[in-house]
N, CA and C of each residue as an Amber inpcrd file, in Angstrom:
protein
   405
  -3.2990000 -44.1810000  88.1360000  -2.9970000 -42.8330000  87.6850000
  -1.7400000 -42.7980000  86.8160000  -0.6350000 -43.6500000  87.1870000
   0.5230000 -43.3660000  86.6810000   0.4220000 -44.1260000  85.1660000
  -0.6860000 -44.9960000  84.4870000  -0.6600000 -45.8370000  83.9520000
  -1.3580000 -44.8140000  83.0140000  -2.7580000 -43.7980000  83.5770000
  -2.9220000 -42.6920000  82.2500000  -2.2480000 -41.7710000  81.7330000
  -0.9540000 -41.2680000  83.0880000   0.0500000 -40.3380000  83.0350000
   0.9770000 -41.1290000  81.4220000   1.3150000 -41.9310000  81.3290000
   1.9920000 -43.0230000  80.7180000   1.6960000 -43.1520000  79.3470000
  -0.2610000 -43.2500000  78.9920000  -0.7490000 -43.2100000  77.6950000
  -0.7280000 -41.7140000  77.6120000  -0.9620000 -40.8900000  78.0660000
  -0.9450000 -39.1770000  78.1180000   0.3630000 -38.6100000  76.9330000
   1.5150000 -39.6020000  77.7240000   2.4830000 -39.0660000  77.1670000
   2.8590000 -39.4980000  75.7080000   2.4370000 -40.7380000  75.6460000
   1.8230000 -41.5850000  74.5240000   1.5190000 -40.8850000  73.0350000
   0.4070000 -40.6360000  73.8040000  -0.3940000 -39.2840000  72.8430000
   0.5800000 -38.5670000  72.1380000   1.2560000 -37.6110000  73.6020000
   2.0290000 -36.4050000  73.1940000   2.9420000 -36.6850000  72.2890000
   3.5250000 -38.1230000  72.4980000   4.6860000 -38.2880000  71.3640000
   4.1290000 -38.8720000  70.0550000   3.5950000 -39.2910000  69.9830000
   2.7690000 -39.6760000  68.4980000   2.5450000 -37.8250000  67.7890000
   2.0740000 -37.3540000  68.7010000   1.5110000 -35.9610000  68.1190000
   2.8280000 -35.3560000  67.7320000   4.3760000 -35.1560000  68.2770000
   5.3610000 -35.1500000  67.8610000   6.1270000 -35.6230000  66.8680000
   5.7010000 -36.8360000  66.7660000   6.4620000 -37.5270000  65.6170000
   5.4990000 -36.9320000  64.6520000   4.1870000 -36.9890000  64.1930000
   3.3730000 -36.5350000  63.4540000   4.1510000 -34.6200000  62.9760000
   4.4570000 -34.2830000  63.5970000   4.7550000 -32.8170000  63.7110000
   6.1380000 -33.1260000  62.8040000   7.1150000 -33.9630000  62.9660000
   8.1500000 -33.5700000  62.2490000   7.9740000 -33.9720000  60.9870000
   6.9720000 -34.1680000  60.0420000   6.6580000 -34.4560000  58.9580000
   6.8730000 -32.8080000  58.0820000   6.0450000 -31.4860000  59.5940000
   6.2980000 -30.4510000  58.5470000   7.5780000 -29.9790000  58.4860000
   8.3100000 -30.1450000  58.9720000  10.2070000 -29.3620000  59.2860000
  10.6700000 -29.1680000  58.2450000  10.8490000 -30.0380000  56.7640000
  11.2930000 -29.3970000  56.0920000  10.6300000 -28.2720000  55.9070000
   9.4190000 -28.2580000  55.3790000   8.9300000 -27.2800000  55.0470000
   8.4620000 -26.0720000  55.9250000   8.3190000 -26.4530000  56.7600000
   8.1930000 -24.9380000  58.0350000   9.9820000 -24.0560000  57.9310000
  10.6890000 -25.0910000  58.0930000  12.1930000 -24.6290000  58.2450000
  12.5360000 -24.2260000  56.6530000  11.8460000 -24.4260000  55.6020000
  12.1680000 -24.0790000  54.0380000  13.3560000 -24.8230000  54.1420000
  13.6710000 -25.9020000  54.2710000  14.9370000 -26.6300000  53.9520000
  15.6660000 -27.0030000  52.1080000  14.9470000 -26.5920000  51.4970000
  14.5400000 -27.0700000  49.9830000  15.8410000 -25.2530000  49.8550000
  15.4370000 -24.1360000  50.3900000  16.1030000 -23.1190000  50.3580000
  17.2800000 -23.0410000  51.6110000  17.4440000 -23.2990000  52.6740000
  18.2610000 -23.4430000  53.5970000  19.4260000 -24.2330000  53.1870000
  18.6420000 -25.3300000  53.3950000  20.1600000 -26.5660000  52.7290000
  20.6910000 -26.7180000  51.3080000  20.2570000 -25.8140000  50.2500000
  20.7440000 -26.1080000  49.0850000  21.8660000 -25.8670000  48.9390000
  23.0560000 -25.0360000  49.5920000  24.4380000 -24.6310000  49.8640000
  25.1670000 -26.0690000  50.3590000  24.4210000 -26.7680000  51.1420000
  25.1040000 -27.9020000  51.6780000  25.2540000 -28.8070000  50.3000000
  26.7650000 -29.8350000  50.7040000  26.9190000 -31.2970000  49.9390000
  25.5170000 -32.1590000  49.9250000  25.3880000 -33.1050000  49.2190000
  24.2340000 -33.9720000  48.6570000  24.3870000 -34.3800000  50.0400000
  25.5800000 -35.2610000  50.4350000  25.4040000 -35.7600000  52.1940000
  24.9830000 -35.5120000  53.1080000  25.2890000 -34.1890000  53.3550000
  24.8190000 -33.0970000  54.1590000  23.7600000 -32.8740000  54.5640000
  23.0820000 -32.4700000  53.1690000  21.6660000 -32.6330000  53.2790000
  20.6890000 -33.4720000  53.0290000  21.3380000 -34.6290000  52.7920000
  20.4460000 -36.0930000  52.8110000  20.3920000 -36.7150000  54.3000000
  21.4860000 -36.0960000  55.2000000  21.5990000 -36.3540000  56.2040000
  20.8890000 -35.6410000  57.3780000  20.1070000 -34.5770000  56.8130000
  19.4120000 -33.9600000  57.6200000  17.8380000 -34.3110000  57.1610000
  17.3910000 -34.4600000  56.4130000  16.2670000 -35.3130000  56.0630000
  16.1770000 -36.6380000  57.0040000  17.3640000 -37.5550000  57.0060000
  17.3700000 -38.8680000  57.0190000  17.3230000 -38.8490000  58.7900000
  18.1240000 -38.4370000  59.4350000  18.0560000 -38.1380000  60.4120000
  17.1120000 -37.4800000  61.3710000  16.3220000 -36.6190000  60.6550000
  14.8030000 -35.9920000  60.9370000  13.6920000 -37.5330000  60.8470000
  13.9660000 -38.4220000  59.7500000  13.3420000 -39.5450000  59.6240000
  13.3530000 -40.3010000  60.9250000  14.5500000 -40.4770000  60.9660000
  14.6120000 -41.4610000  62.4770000  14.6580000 -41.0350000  63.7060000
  14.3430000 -39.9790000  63.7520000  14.3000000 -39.3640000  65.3770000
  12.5380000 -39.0850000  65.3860000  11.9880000 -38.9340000  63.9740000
  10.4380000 -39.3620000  64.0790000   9.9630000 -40.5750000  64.5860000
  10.4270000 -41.2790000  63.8880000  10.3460000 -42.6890000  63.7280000
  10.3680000 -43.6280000  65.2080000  11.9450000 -42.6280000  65.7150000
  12.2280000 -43.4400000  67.7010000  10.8400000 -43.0830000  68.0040000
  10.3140000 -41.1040000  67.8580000   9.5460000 -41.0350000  68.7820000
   8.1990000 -41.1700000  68.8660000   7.6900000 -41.7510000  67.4440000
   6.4080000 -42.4490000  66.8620000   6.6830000 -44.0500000  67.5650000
   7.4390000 -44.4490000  67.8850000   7.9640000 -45.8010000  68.4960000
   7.5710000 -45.9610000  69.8760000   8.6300000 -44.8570000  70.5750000
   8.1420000 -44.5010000  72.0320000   6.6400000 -44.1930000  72.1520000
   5.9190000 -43.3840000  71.0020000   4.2180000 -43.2780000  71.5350000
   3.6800000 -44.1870000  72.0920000   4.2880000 -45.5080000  70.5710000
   2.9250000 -46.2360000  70.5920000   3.2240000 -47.4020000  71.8700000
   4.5400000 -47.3710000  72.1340000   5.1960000 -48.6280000  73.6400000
   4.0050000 -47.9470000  74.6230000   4.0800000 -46.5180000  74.8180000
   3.4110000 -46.2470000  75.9410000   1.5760000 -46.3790000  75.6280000
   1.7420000 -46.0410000  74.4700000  -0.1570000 -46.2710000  74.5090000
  -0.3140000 -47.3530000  74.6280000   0.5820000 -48.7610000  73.8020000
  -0.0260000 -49.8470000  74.1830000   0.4360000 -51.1430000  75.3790000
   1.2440000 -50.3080000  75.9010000   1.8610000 -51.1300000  77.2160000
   2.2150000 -50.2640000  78.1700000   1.5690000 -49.6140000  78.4120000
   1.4550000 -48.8090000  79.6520000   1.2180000 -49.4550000  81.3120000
   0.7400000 -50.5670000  81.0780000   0.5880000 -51.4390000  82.2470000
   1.5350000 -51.9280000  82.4580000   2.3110000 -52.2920000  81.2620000
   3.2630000 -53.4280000  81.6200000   4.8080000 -52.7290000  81.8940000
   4.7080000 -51.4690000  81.1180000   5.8840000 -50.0820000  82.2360000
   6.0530000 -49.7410000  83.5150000   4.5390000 -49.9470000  83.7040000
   4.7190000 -49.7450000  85.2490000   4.5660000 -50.3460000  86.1440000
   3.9890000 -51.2830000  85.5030000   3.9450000 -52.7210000  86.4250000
   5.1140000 -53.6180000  86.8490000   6.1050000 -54.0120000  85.5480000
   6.9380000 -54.7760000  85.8320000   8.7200000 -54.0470000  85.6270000
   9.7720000 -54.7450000  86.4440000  10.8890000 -54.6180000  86.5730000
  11.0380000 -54.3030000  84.7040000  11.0560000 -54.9580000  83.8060000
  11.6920000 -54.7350000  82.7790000  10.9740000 -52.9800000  81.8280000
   9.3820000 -53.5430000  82.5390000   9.0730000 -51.8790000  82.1170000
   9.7010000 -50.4230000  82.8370000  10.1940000 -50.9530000  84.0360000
  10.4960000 -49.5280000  84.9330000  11.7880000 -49.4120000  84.4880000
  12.7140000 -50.0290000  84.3580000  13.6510000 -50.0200000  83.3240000
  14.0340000 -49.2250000  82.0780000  13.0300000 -50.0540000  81.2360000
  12.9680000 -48.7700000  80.0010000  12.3340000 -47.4090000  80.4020000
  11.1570000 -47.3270000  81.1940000  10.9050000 -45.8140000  81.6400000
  12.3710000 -44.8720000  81.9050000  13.4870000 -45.9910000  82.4590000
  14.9190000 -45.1540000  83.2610000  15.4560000 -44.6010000  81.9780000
  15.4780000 -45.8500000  81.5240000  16.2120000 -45.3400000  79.9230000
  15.4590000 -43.9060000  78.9990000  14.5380000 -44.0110000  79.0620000
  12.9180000 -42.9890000  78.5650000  13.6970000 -41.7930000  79.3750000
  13.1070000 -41.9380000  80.4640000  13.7440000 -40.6050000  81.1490000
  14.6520000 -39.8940000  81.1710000  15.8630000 -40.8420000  81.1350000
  17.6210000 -40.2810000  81.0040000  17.5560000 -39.6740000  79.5310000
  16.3470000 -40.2080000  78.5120000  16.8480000 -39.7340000  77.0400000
  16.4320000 -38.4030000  77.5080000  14.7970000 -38.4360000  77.6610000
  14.0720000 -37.1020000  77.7770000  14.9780000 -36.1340000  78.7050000
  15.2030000 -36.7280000  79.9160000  16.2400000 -35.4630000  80.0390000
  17.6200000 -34.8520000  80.1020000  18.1400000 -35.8210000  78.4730000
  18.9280000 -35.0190000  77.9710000  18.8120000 -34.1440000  76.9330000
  17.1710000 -34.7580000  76.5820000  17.1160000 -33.2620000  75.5330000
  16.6870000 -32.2120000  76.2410000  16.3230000 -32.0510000  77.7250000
  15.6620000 -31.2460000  78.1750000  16.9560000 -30.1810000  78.4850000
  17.8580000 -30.6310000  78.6480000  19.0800000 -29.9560000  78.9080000
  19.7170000 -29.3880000  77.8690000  19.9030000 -30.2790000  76.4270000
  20.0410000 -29.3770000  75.2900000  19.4030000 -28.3320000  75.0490000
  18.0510000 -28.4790000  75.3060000  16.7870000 -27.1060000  74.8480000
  17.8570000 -26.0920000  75.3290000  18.5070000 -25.8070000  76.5780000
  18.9920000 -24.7610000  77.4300000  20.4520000 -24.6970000  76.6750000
  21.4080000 -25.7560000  76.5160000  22.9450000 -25.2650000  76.3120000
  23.2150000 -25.5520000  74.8410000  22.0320000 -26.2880000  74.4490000
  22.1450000 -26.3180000  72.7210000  21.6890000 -25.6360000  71.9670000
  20.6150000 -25.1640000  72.5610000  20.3650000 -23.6680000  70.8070000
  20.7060000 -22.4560000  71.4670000  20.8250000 -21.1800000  71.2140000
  21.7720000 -19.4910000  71.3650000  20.1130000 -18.9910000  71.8810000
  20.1320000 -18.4760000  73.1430000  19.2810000 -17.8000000  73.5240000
  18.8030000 -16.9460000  72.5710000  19.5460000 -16.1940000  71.5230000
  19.3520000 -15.7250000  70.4740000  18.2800000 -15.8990000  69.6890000
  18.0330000 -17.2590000  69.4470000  16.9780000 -17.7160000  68.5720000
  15.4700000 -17.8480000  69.0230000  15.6160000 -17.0310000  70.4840000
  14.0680000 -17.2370000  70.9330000  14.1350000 -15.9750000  71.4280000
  14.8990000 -15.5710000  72.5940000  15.0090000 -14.1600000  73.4810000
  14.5110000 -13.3570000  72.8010000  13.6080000 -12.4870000  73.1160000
  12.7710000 -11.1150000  72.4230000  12.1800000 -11.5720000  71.4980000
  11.7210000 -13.1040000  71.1910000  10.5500000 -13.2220000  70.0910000
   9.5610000 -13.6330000  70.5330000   8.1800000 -13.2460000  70.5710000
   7.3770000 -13.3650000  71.3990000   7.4290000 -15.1700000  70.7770000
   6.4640000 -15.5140000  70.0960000   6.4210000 -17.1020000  69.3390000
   7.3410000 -17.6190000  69.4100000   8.8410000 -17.5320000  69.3790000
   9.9390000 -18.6220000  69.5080000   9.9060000 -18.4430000  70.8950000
   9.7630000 -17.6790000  71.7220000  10.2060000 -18.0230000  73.3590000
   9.1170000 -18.8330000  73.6260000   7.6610000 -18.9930000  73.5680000
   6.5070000 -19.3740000  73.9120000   7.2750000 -20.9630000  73.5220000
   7.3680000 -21.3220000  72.0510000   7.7640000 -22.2540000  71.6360000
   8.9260000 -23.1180000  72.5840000  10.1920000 -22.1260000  72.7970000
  10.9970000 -22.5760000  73.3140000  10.3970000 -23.4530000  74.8140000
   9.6370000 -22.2630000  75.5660000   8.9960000 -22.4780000  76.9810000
   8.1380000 -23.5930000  77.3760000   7.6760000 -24.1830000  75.6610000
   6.3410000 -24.8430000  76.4000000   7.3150000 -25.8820000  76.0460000
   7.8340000 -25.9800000  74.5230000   8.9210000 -27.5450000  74.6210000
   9.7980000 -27.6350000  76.0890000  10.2700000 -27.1100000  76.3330000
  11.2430000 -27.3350000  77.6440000  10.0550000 -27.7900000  78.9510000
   8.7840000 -27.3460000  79.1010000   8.0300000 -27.6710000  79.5150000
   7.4720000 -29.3380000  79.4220000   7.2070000 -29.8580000  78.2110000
   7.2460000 -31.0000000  77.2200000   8.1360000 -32.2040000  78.0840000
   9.9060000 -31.4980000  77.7110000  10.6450000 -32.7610000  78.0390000
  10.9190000 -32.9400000  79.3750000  10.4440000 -31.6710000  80.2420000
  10.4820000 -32.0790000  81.6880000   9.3830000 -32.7890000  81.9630000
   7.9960000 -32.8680000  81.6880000   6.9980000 -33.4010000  81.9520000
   7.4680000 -35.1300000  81.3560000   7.8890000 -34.9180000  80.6840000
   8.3000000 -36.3040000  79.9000000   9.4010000 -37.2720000  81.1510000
  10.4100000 -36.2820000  81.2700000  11.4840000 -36.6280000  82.3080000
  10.4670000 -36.9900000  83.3480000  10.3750000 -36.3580000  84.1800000
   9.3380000 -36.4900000  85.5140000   8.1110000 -37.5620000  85.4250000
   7.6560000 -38.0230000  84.6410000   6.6550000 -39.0550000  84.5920000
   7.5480000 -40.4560000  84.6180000   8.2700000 -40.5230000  83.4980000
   9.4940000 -41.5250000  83.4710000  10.3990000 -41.8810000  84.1250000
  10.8270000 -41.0980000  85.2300000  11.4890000 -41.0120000  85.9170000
  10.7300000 -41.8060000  87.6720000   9.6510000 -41.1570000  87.6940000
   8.7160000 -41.6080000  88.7550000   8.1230000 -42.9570000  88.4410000
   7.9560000 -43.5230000  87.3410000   7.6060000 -44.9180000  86.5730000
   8.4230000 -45.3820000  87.1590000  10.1370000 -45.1480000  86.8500000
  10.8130000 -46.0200000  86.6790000  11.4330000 -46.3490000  88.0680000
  11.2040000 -45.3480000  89.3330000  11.6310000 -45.5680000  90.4880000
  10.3170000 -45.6750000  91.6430000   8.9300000 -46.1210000  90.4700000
   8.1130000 -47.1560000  91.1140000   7.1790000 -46.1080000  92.1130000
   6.7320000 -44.8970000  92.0320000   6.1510000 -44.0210000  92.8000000
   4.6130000 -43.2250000  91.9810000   3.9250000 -43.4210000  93.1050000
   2.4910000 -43.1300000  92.9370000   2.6010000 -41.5620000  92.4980000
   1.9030000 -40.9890000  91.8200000   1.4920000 -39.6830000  91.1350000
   0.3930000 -39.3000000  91.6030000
């Protein structure tokens, strides 16, 4: 079970990394960032690149070694590491963006709710991998 829980999440992050392809353009960054230095905003591109990139990385570890995460000491390991990341973004969702930007919008709270949903499910699978417990 814990080994489909594992490709599941797999999935989910491939489908994520796939997703930040639209950000500039959902976020209109072409109009947002044009006020910023060339750095600035090469740095928010570039940086959107590689946080795709980790989590197109992380998919494919779990789709294609999912046995070997949960099977062995060096996989339950990285699950710890997996987990501690996932839930520190799960904690940003809450003290890093202004309630502001979701509170009273129907679509950004949904958004907000189901991502925070996302990196706990993420935390909690990884977390149970990595301290070796049946699901």
């Amino acid at each position: 079970m814990l080994i489909l829980q594992v490709r599941l999440l797999g999935l989910l992050l491939l489908l994520l990394a796939v997703a930040h392809a639209g950000f500039p353009r959902y976020f209109n960054w072409a109009g947002e960032l044009r006020t910023l230095s060339l750095i600035n905003r090469q740095m928010m591109y570039i940086h959107t690149l590689f946080v795709a990139l980790g989590v197109l990385l992380m998919g494919l570890l779990c789709l294609t070694s999912a046995p070997e995460l949960v099977a062995t000491a060096l996989g339950r390991r990285v699950c710890l590491g997996l987990g501690l990341f996932w839930l520190a973004r799960l904690l940003v969702q809450f003290v890093g963006y202004s309630p502001a930007l979701w509170r009273g919008r129907r679509f950004e709270t949904v958004v907000h709710v189901v991502f925070a949903l996302l990196w706990a499910y993420l935390t909690v699978v990884f977390f149970v991998v990595a301290w070796g417990r049946a699901m």
